[in-house]
C-alpha positions as CSV (number, residue, x, y, z in Angstrom):
1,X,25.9,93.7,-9.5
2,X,23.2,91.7,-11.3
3,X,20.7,93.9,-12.5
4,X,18.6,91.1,-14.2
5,X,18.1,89.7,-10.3
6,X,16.7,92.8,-9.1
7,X,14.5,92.7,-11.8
8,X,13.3,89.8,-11.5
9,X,12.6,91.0,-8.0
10,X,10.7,93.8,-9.3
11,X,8.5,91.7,-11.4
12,X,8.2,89.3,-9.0
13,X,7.2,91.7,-6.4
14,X,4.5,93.2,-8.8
15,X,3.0,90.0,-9.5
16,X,2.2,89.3,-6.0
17,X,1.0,92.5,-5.5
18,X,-1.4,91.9,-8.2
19,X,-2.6,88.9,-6.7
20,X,-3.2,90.5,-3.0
21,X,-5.1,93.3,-5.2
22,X,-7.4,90.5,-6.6
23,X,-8.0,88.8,-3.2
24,X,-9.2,92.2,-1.5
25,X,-11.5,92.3,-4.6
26,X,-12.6,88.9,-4.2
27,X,-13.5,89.8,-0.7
28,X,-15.7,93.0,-1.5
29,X,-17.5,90.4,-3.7
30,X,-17.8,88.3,-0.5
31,X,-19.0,91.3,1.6
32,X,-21.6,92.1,-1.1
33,X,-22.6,88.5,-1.0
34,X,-23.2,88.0,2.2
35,X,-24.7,91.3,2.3
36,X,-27.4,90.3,-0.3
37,X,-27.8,86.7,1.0
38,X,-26.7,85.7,-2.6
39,X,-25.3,81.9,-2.0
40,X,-24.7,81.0,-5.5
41,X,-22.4,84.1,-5.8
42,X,-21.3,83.1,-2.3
43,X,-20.1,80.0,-3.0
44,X,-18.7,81.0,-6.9
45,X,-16.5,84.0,-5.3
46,X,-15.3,81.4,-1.7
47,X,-13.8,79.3,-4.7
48,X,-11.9,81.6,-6.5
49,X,-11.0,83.1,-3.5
50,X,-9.4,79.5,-2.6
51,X,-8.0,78.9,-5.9
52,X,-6.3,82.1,-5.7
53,X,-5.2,81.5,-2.0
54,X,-3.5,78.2,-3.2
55,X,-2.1,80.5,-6.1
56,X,-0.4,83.0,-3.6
57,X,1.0,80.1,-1.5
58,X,2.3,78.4,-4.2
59,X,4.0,81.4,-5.1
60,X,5.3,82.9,-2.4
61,X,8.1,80.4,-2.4
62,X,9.4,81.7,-6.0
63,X,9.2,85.4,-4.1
64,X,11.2,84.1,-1.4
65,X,13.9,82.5,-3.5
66,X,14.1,85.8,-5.6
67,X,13.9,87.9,-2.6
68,X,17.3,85.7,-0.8
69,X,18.9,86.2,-4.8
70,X,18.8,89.9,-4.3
71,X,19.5,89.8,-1.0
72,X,22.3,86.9,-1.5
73,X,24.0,89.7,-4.2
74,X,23.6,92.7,-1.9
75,X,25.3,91.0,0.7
76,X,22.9,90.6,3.4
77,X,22.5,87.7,5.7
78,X,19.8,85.2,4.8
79,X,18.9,84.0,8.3
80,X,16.9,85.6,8.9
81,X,15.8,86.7,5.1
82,X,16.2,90.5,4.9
83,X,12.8,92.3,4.9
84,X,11.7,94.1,1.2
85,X,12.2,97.4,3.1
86,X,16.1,96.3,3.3
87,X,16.9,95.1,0.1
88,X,14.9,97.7,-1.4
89,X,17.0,100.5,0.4
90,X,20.4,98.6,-1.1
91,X,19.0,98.3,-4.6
92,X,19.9,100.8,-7.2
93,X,17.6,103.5,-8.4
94,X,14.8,103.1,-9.4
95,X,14.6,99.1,-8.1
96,X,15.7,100.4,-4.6
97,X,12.3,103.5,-4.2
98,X,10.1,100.6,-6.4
99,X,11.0,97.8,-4.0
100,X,10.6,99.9,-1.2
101,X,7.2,101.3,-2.3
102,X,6.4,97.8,-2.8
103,X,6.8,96.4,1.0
104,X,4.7,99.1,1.9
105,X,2.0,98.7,-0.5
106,X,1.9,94.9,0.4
107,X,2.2,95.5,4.2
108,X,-0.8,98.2,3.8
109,X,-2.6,95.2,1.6
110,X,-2.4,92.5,4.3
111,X,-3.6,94.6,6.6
112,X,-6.6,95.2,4.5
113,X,-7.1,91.5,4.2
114,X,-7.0,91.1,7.6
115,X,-9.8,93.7,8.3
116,X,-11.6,92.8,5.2
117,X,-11.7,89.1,7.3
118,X,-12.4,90.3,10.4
119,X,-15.2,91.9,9.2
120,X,-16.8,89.1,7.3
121,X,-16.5,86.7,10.3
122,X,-18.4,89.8,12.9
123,X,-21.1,89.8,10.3
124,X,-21.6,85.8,9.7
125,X,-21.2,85.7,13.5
126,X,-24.2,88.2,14.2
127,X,-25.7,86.8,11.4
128,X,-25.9,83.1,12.6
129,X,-27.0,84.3,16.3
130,X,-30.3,86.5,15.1
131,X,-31.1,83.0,12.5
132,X,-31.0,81.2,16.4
133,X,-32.9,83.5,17.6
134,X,-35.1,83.6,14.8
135,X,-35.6,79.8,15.3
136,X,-36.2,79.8,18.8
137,X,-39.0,82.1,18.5
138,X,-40.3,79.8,15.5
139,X,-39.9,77.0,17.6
140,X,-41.6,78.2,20.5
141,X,-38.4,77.9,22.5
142,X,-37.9,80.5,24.3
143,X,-41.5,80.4,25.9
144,X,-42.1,80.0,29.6
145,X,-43.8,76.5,30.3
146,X,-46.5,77.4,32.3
147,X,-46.5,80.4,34.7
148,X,-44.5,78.4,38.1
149,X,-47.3,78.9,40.3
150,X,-49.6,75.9,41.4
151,X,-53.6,76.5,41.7
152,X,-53.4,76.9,45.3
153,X,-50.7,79.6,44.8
154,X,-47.4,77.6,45.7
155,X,-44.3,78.2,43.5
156,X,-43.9,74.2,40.7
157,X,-40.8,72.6,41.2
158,X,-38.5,71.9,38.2
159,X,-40.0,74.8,36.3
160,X,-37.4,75.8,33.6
161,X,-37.2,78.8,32.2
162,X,-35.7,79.5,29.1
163,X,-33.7,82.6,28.2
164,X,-35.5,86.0,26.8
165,X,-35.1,86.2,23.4
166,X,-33.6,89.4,21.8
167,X,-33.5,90.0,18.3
168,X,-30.6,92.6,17.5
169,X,-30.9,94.8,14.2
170,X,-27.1,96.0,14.3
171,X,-25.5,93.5,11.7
């Protein structure tokens, strides 16, 4: 058995945990952002939070191959590649409880991201709909024309009446 493999794995495996650890930080520098209408910061922290993206992509393929080594050695099938939970449990102590650790620490960090996301796109969501409504009642858009009766008391034809406005404070 190739120990120098699995510890590449290991490495490996830390470095891209590393790198999911800097995007969740990226996004609370997002959330605080958006939170403090702060555009320049905004826009700095959306393209480091790209660059990294294109970082983690770009090596995620070098994870793979590394993973399919290990997994290659270990003698598991490759199709489909063997989950991090897998090899870990074949590796040798302490790569086999490190590894292990590892896919659940990254599973628990992709499911932060996700939230983290999910979150971010509620509040520029709400966000954008109260600037709408903001500019509707600016713009005198969401006014009545007119009250829909005639002077002699009949009900105008082709009145149109535009939607209440509601301005919501929950964001």
């Amino acid at each position: 058995m190739d120990i120098t493999l699995i510890q590449k794995l290991d490495a490996d495996l830390g470095d891209h945990l590393a790198r999911y650890r800097e995007l969740i930080a990226f996004l609370d520098q997002e959330k605080a952002y958006l939170l403090s209408l702060d555009l320049d910061g905004l826009l700095h922290v959306s393209r480091a939070k790209e660059k990294l993206a294109r970082n983690i992509i770009a090596k995620s393929e070098a994870f793979k191959e590394s993973l399919a080594s290990v997994a290659l050695m270990l003698g598991l099938p490759l199709e489909p590649l063997p989950t991090l939970s897998e090899v870990g449990a074949l590796c040798p102590p302490p790569f086999g409880a490190r590894v292990a650790d590892g896919a659940m620490t990254l599973a628990r960090l992709k499911n932060q991201i996700l939230r983290e996301n999910s979150q971010a796109q509620a509040f520029v969501e709400e966000s954008l709909g109260l600037v709408a409504e903001s500019l509707n009642i600016l713009s005198g858009a969401n006014q009545i024309q007119g009250d829909g009766y005639k002077s002699d008391g009949k009900k105008e034809k082709g009145v149109k009446k535009a939607l209440p406005s509601k301005l919501s404070r929950d964001i």
